[in-house]
Structure formats: structure tokens, C-alpha cells
N, CA, C and O atoms as a Tripos MOL2 file, in Angstrom:
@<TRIPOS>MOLECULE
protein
  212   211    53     0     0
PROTEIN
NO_CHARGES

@<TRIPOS>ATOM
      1 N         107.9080  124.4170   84.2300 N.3       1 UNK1
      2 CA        106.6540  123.8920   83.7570 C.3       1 UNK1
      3 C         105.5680  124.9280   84.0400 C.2       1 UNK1
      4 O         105.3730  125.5190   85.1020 O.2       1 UNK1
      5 N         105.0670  125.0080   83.1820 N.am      2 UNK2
      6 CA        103.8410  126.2000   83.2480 C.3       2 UNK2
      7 C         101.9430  126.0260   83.5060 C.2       2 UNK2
      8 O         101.0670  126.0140   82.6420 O.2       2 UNK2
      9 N         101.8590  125.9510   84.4720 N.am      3 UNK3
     10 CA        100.2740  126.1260   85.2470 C.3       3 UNK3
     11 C          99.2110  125.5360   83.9880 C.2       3 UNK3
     12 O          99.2000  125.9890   82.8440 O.2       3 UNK3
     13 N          98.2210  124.2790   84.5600 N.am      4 UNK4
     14 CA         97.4010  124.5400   83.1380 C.3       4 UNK4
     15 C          96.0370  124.9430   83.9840 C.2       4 UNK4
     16 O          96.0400  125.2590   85.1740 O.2       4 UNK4
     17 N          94.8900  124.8700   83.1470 N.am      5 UNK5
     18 CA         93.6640  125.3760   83.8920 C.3       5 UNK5
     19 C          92.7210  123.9920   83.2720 C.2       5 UNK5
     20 O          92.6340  123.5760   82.1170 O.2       5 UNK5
     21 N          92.1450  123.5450   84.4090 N.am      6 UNK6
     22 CA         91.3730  122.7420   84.3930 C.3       6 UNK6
     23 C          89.8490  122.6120   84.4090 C.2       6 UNK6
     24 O          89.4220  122.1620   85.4730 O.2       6 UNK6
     25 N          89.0350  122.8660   83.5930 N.am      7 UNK7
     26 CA         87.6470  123.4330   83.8200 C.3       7 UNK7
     27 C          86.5730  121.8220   84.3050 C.2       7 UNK7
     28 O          86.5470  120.8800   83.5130 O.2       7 UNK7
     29 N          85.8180  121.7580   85.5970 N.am      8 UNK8
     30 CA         85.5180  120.7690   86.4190 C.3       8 UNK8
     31 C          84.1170  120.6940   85.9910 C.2       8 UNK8
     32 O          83.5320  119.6750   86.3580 O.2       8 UNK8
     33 N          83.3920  121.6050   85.2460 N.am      9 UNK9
     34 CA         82.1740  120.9400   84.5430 C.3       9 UNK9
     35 C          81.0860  121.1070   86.2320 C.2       9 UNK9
     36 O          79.9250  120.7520   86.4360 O.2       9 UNK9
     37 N          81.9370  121.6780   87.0160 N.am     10 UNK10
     38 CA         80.5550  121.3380   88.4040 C.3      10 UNK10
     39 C          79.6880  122.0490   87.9650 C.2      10 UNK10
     40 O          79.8160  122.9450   87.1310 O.2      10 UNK10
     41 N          78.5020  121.6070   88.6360 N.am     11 UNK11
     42 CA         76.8930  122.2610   88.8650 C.3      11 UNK11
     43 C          77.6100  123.8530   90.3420 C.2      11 UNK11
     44 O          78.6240  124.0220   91.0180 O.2      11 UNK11
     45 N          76.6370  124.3980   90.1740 N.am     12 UNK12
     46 CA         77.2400  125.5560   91.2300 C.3      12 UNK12
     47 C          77.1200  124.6310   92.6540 C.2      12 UNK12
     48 O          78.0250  124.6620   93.4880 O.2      12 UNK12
     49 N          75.8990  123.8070   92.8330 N.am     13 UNK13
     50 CA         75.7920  123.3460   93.7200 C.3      13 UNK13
     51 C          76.7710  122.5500   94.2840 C.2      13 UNK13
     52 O          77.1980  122.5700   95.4390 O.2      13 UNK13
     53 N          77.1350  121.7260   93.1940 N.am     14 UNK14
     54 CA         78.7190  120.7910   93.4140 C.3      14 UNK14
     55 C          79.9200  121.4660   93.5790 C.2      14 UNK14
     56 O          80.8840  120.9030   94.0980 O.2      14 UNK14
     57 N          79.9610  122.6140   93.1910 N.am     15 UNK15
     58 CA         80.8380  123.3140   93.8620 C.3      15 UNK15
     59 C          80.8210  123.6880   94.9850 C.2      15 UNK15
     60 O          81.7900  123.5160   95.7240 O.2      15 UNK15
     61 N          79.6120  124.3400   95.4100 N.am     16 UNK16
     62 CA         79.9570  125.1370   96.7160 C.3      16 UNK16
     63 C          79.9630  123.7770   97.8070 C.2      16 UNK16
     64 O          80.5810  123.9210   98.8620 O.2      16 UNK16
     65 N          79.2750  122.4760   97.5330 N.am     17 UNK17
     66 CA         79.6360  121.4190   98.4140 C.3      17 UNK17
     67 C          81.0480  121.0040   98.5900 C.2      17 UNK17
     68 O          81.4320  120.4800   99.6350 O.2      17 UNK17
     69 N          82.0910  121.3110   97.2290 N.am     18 UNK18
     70 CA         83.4080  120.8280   97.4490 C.3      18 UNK18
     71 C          83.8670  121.9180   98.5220 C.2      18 UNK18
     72 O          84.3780  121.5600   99.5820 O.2      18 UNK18
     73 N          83.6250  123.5340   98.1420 N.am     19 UNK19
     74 CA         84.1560  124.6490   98.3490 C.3      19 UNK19
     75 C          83.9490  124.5520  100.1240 C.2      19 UNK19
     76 O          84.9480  124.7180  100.8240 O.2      19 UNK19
     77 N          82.6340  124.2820  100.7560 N.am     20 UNK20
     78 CA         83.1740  124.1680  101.8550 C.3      20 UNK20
     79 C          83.5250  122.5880  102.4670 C.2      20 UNK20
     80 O          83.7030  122.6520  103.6840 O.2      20 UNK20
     81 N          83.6180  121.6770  102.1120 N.am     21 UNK21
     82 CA         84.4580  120.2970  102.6090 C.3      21 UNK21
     83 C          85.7620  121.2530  102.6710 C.2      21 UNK21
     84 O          86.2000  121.6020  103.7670 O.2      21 UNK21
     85 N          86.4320  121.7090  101.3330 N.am     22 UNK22
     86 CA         87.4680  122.2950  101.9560 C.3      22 UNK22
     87 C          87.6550  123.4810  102.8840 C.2      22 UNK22
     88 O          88.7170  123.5940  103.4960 O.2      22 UNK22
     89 N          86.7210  124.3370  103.0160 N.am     23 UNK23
     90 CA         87.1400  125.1390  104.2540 C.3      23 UNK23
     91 C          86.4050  124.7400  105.6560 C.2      23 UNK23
     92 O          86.5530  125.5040  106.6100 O.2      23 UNK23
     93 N          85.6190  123.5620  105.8020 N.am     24 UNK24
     94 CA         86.1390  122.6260  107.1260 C.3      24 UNK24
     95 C          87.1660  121.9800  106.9560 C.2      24 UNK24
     96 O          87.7050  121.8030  108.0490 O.2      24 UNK24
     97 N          87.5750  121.6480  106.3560 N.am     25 UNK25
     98 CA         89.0520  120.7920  106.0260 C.3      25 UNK25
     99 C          90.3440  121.4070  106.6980 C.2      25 UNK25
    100 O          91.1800  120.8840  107.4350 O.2      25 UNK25
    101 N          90.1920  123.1120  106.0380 N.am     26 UNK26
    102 CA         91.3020  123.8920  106.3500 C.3      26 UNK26
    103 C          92.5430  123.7440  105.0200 C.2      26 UNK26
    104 O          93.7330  123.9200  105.2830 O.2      26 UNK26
    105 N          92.0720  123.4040  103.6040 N.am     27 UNK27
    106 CA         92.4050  123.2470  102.7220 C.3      27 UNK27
    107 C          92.5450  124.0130  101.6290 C.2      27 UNK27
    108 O          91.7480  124.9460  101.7290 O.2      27 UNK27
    109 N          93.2980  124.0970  100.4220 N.am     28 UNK28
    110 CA         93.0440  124.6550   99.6320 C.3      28 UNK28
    111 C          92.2780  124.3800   98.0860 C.2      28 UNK28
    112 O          92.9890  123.7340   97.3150 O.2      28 UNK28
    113 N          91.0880  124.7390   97.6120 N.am     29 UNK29
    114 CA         90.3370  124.3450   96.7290 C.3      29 UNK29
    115 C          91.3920  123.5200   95.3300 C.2      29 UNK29
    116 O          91.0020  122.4830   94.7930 O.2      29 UNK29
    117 N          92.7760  124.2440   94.9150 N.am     30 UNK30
    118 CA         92.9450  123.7020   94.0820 C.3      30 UNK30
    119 C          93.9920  122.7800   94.5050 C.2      30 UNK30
    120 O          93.9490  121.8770   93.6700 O.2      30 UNK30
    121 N          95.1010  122.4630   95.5290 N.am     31 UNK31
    122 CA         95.7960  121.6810   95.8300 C.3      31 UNK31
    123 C          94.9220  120.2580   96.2440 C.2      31 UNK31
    124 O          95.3380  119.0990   96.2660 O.2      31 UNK31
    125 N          93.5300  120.7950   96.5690 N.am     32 UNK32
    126 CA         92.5330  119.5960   97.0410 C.3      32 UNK32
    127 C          92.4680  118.6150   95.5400 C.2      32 UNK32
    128 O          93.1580  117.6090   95.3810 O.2      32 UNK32
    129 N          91.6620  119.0610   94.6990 N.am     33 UNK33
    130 CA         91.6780  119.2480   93.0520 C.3      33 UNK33
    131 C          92.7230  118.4630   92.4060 C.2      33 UNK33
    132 O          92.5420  117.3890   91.8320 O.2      33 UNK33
    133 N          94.2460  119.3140   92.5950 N.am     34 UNK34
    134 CA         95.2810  118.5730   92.0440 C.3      34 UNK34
    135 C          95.5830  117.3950   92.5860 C.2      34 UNK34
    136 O          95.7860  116.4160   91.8680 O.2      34 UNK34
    137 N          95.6560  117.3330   94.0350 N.am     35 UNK35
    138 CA         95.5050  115.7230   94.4850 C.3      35 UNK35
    139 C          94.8360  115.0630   94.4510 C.2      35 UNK35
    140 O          95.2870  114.0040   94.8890 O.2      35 UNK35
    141 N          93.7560  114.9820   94.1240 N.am     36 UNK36
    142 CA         92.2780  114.3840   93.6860 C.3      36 UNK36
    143 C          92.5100  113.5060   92.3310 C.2      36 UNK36
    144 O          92.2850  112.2980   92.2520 O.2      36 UNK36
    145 N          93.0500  114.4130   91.1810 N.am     37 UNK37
    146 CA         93.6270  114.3380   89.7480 C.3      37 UNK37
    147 C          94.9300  112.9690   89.9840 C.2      37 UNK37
    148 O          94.9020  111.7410   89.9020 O.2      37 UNK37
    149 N          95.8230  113.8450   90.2590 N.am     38 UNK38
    150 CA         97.0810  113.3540   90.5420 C.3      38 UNK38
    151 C          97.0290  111.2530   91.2260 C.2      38 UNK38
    152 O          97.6330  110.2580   90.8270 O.2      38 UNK38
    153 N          96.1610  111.4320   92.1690 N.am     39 UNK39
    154 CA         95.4520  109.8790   92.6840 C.3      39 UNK39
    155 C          95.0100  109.0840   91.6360 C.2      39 UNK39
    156 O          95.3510  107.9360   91.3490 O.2      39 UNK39
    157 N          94.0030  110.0180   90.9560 N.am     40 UNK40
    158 CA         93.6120  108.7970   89.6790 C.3      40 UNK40
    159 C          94.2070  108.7500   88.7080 C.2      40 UNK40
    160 O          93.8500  107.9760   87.8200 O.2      40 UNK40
    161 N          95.3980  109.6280   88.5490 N.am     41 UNK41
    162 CA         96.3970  109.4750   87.0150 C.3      41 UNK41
    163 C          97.2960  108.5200   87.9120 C.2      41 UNK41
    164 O          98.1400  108.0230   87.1660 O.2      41 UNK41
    165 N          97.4160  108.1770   88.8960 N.am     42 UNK42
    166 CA         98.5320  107.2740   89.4780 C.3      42 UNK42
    167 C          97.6560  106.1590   89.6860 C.2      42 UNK42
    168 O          98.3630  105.2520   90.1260 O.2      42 UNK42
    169 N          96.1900  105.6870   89.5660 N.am     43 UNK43
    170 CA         95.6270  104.4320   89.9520 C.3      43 UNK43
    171 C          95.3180  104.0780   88.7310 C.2      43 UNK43
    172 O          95.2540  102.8720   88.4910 O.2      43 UNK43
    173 N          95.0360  105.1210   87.5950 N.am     44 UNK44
    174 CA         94.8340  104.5340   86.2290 C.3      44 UNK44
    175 C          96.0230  104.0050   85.6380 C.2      44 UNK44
    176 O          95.9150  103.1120   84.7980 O.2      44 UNK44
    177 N          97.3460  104.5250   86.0310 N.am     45 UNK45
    178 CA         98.7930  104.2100   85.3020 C.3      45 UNK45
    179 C          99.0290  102.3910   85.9070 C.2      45 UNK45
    180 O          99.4290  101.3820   85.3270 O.2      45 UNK45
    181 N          98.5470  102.6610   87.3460 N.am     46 UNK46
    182 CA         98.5070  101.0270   87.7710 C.3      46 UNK46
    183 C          97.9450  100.3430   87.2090 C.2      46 UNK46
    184 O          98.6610   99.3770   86.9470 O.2      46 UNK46
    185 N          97.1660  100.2590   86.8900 N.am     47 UNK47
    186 CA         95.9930   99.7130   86.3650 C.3      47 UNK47
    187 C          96.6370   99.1550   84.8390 C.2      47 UNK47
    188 O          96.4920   98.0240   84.3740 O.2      47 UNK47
    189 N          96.9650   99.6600   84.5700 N.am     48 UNK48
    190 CA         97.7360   99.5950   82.7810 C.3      48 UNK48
    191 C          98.8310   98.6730   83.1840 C.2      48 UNK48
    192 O          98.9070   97.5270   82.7420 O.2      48 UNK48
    193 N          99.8300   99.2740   84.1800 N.am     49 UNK49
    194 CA        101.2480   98.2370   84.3760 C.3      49 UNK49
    195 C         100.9360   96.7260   85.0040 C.2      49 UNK49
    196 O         101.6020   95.6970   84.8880 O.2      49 UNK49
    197 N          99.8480   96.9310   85.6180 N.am     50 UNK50
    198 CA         99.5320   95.4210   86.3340 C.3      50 UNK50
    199 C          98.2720   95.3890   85.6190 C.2      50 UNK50
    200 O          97.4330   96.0490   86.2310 O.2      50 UNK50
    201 N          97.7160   94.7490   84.3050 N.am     51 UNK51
    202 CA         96.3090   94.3000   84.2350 C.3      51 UNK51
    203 C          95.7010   93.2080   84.8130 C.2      51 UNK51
    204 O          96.3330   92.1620   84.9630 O.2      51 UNK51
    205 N          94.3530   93.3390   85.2170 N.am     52 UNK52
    206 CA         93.9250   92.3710   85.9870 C.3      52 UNK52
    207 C          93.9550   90.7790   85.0190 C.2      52 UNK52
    208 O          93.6470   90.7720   83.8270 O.2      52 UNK52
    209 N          94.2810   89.7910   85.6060 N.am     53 UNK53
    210 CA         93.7170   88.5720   84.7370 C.3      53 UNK53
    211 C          92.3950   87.8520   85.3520 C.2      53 UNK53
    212 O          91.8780   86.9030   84.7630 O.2      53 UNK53
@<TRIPOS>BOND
     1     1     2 1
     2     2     3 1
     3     3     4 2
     4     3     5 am
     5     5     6 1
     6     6     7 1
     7     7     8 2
     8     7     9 am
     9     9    10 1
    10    10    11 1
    11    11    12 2
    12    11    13 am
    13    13    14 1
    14    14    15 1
    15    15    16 2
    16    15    17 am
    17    17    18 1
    18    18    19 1
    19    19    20 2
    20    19    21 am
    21    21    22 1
    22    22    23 1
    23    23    24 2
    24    23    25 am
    25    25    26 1
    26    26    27 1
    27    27    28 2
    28    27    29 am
    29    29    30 1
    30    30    31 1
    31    31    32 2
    32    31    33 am
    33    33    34 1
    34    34    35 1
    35    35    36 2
    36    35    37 am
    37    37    38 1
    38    38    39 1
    39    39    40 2
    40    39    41 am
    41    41    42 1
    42    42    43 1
    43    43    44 2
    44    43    45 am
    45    45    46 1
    46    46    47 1
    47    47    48 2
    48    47    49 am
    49    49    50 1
    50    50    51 1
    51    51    52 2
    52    51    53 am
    53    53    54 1
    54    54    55 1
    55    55    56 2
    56    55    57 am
    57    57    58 1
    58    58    59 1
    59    59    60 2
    60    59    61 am
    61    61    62 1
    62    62    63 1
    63    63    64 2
    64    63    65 am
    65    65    66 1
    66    66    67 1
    67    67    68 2
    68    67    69 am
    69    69    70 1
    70    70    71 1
    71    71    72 2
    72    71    73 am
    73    73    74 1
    74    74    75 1
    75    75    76 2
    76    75    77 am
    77    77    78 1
    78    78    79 1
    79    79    80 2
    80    79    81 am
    81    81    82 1
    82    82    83 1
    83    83    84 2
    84    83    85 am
    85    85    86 1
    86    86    87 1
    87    87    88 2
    88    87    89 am
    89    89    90 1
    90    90    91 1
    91    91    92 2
    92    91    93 am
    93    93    94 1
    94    94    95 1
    95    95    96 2
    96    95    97 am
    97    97    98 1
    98    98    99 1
    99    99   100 2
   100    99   101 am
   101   101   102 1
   102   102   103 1
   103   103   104 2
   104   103   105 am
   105   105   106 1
   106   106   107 1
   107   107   108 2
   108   107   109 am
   109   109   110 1
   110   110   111 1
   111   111   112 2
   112   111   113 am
   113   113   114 1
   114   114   115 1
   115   115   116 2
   116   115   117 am
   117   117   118 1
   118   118   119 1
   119   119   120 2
   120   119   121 am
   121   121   122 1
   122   122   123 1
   123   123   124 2
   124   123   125 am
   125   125   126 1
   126   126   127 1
   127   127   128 2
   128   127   129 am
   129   129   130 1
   130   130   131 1
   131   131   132 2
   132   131   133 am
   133   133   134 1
   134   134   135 1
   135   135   136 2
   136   135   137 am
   137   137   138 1
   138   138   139 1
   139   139   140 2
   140   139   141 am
   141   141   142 1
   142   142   143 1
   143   143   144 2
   144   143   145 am
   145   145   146 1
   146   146   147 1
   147   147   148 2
   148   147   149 am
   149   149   150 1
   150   150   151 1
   151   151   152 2
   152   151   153 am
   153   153   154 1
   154   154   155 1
   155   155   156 2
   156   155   157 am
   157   157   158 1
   158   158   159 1
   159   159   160 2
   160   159   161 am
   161   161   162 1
   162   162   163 1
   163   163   164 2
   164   163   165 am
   165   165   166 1
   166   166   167 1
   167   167   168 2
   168   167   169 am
   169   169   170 1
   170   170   171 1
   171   171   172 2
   172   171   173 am
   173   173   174 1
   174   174   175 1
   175   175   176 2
   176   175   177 am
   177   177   178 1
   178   178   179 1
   179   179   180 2
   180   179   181 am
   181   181   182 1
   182   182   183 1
   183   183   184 2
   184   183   185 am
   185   185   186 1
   186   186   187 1
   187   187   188 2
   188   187   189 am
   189   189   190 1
   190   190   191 1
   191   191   192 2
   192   191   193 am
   193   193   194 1
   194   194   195 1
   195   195   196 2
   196   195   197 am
   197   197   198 1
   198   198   199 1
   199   199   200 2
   200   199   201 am
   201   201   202 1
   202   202   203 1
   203   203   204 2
   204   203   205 am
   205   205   206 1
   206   206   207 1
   207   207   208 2
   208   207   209 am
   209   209   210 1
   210   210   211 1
   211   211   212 2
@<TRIPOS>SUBSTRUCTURE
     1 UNK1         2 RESIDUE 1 A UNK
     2 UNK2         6 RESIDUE 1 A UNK
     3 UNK3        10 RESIDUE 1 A UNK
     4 UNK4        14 RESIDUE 1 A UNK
     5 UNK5        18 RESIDUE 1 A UNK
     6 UNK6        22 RESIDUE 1 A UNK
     7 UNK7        26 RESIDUE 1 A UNK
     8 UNK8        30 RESIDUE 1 A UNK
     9 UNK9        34 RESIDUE 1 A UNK
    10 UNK10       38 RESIDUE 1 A UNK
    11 UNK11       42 RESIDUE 1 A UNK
    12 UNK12       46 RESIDUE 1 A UNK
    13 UNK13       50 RESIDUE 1 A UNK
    14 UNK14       54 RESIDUE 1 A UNK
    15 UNK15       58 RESIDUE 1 A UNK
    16 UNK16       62 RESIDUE 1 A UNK
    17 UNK17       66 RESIDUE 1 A UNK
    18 UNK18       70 RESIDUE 1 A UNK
    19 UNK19       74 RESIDUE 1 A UNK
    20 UNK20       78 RESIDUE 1 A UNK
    21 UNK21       82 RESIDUE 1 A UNK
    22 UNK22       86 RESIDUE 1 A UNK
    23 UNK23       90 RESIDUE 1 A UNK
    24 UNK24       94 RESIDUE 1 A UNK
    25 UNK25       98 RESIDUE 1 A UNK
    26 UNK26      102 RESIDUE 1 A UNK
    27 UNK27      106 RESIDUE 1 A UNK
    28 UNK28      110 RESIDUE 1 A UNK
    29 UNK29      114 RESIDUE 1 A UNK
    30 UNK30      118 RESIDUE 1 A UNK
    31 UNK31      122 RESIDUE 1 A UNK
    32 UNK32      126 RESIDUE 1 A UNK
    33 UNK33      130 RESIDUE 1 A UNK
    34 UNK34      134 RESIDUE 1 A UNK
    35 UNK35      138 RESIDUE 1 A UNK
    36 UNK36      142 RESIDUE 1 A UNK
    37 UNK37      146 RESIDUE 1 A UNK
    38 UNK38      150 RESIDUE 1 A UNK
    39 UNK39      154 RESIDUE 1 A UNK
    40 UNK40      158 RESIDUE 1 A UNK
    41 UNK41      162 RESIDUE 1 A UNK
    42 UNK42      166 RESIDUE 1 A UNK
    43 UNK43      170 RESIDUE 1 A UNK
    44 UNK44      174 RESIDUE 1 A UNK
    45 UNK45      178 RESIDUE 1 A UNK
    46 UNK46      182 RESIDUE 1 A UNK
    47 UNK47      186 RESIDUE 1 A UNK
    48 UNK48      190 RESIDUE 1 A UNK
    49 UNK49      194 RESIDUE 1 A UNK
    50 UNK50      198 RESIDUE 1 A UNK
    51 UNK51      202 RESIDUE 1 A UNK
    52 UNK52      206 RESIDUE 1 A UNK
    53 UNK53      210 RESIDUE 1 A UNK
């Protein structure tokens, strides 16, 4: 499977606020990112298999 590129639309400012959460974190900017993604493609897929009544 081949890498895609994800463009995040931040303000510079919103970046450099993510950029260091992750280096107090001790993290990496895009594994932070992909799990970030990855959470809400797995809470939106719930969301579909169980609809609320």
C-alpha cells in the first residue's frame, strides 16, 4: 500500500501549537495525525453500524 499525503488546511499558528504538543509529548507529528484520522474513521464507521434511535 502506498503513502498518501494529507494536506491539514492549518493556520501556521495551528500548526506550530500541534507541532509542539507533540514534542512535549515526545511524539511524532504524523503518526500523531494518522491516529487522530484513524479514531474518527473508526467512530464515524460506528456511528453508521449502530445508528442512534
Amino acid at each position: 500500500m502506498g503513502l498518501r499525503v494529507i494536506s491539514t488546511k492549518l493556520t501556521e499558528e495551528e500548526h506550530s501549537k500541534i507541532v509542539d504538543m507533540c514534542k512535549d509529548s515526545h511524539c511524532n507529528l504524523s503518526t500523531f495525525l494518522k491516529q487522530c484520522i484513524t479514531e474518527l474513521i473508526d467512530k464515524e464507521q460506528n456511528k453508521i453500524e449502530k445508528p442512534v434511535e
